[in-house]
C-alpha positions in Angstrom: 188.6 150.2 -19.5 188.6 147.5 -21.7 191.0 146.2 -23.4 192.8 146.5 -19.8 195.9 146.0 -21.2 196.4 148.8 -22.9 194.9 151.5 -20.5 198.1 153.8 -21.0 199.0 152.9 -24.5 197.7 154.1 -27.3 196.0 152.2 -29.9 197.9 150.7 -33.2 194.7 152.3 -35.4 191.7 154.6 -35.1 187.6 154.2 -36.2 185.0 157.1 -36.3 182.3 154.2 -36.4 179.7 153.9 -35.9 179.2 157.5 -35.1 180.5 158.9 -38.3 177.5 157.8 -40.7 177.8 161.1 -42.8 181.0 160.8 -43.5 180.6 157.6 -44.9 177.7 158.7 -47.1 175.7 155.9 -45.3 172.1 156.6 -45.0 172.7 154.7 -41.7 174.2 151.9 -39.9 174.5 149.0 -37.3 177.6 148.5 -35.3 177.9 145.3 -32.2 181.1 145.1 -30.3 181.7 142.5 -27.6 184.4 142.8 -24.7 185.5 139.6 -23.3 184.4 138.7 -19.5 188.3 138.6 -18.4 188.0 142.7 -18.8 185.6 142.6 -15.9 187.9 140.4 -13.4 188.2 143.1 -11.1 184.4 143.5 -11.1 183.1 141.3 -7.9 179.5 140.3 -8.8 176.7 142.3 -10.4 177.1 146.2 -11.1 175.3 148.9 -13.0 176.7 150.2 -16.2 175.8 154.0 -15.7 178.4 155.0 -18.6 180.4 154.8 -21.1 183.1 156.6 -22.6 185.4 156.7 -25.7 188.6 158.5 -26.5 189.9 160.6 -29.2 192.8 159.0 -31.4 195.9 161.0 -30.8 197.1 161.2 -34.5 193.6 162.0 -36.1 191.6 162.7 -33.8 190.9 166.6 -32.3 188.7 167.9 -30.4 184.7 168.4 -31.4 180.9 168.5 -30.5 178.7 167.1 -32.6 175.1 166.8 -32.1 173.6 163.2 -33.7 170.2 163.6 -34.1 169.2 159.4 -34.2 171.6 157.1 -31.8 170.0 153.7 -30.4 172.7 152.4 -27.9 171.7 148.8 -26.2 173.8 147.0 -23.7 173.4 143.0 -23.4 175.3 139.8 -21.6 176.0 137.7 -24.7 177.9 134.5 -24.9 179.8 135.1 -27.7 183.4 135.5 -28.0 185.3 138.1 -29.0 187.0 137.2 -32.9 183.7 135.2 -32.8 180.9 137.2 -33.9 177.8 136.4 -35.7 177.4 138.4 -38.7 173.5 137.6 -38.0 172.8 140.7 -35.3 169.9 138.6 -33.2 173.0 135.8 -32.9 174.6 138.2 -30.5 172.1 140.2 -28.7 171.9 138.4 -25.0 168.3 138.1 -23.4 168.4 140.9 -20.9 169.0 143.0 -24.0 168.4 146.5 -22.8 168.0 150.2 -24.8 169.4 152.6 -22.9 169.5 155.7 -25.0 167.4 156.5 -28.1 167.3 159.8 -29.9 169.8 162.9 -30.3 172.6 162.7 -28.4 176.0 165.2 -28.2 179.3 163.9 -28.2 181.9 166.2 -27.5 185.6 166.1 -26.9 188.5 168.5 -25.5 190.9 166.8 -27.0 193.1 166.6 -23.7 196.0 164.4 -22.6 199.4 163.4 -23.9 200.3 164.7 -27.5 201.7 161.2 -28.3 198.6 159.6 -26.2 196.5 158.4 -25.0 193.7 160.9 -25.1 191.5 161.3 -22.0 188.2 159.2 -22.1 185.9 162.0 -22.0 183.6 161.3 -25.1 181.3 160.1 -22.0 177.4 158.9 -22.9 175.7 159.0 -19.9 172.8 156.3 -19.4 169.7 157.6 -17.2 168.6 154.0 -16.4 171.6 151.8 -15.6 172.7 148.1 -17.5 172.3 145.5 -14.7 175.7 143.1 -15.6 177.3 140.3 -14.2 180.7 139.5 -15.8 180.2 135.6 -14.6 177.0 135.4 -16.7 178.6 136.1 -19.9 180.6 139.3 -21.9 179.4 142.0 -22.7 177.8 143.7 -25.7 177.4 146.8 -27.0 174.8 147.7 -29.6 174.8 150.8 -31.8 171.9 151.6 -34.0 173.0 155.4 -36.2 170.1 157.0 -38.2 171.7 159.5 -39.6 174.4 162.1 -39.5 177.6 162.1 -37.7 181.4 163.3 -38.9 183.2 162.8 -36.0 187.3 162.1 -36.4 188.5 159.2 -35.1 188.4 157.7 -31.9 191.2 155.5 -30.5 190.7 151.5 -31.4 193.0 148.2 -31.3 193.1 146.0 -34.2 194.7 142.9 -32.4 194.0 139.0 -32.9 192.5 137.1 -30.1 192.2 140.5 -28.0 189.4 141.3 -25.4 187.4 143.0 -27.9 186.2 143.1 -31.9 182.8 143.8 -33.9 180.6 143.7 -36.5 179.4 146.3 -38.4 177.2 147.2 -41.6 178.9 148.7 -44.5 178.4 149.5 -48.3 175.0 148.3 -49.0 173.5 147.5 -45.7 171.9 150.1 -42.9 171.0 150.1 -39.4 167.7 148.2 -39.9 169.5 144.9 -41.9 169.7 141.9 -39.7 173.1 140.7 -40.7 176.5 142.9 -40.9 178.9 142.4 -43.8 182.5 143.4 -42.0 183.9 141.3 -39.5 187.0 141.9 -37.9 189.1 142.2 -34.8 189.1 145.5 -34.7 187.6 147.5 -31.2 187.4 151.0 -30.0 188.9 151.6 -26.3 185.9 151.9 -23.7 185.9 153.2 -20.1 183.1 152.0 -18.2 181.6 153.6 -15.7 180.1 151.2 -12.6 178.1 151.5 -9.0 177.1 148.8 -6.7 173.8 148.1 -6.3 171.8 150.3 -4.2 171.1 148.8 -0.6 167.4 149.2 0.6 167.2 152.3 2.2 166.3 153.2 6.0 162.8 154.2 5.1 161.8 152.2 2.8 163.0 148.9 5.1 160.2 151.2 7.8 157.7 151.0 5.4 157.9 147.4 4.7 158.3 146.7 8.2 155.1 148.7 9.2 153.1 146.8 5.8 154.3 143.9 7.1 152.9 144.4 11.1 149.9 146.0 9.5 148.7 142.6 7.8 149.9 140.8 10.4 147.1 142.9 12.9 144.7 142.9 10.2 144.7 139.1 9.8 144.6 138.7 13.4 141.4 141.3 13.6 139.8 139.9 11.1 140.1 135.9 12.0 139.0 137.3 15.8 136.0 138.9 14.2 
């Protein structure tokens, strides 16, 4: 999870962002939040991101299912820092930006774990094609584009200096389509990540390029003798 730190403590504050829109009366929003690369020490060389997951705040927070009916959510290497954001959007986006949901999603929580917290991460959004990362390439970014709708209660978040995480966000007079944010701040929701290695080549598919492979080989051969 990142920040690592603070994997069994609960959070000194709480966001319902950028998932909340309604709430907000926002027609809709843009939120980017960066984790620093040192979260992803334990992480030996490239992985897919297949999930992620968020947890409710233990003071506010309860449990819920809420169906969103517009959610873009993109994942990118980006070299900025965290406490360092852009408020310019494109600034921050990496080049192996990648959207991996778009359209309704459900988020639902069952509110479980200790009553003084932390909650269990199971606000979980699963991603049907994987984010390719490499922690030595850069940190990572995550990218939240909310159309409409949206009153969750809060999920848990750390508002710490010169932490592993922070964002930048629209607010009061922007939406998800402006190409600069107007709050920057420190502040980052707790994220559990969910990785797999890299598929090795299966046993029938190294066949098949073995017998390609021996095919040409025969055909060339045939066809020079010819």
């Amino acid at each position: 999870m990142s920040p690592n730190a603070a994997a069994s403590v609960e959070g000194n504050l709480d966001s319902n962002l950028p998932f909340a829109v309604a709430l907000y009366s926002f027609s809709s929003m843009r939120y980017q939040q960066v984790y620093g690369s040192a979260e992803f020490a334990s992480i030996l060389g490239p992985r897919l991101i297949t999930a992620i997951a968020f947890r409710p705040d233990a003071v506010t927070g309860i449990a819920f299912t809420e169906a969103l009916t517009n959610i873009q959510i993109s994942l990118s290497t980006t070299q900025a820092q965290p406490d360092s954001l852009s408020t310019v959007f494109a600034n921050n986006v990496g080049a192996d930006n990648t959207l991996l949901h778009s359209g309704p999603l459900v988020l639902s929580s069952a509110f479980t774990g200790p009553v003084g917290g932390p909650k269990d991460f199971d606000v979980t959004i699963n991603f049907a094609n994987p984010f390719l990362f490499d922690p030595s390439l850069g940190r990572l970014l995550l990218d939240v584009r909310s159309f409409a709708g949206g009153s969750i209660r809060p999920f848990d978040a750390f508002f710490v200096a010169n932490d592993s995480v922070s964002r930048v966000m629209t607010f009061i007079g922007q939406n998800a389509t402006s190409t600069s944010g107007n709050v920057v701040d420190t502040l980052g929701l707790a994220t559990r990540f969910t990785f797999q290695a890299i598929p090795e080549p299966s046993a029938m598919l190294l066949a098949v390029l073995g017998a390609a492979i021996v095919f040409q080989q025969y055909r060339r051969k045939h066809v020079t003798a010819g």
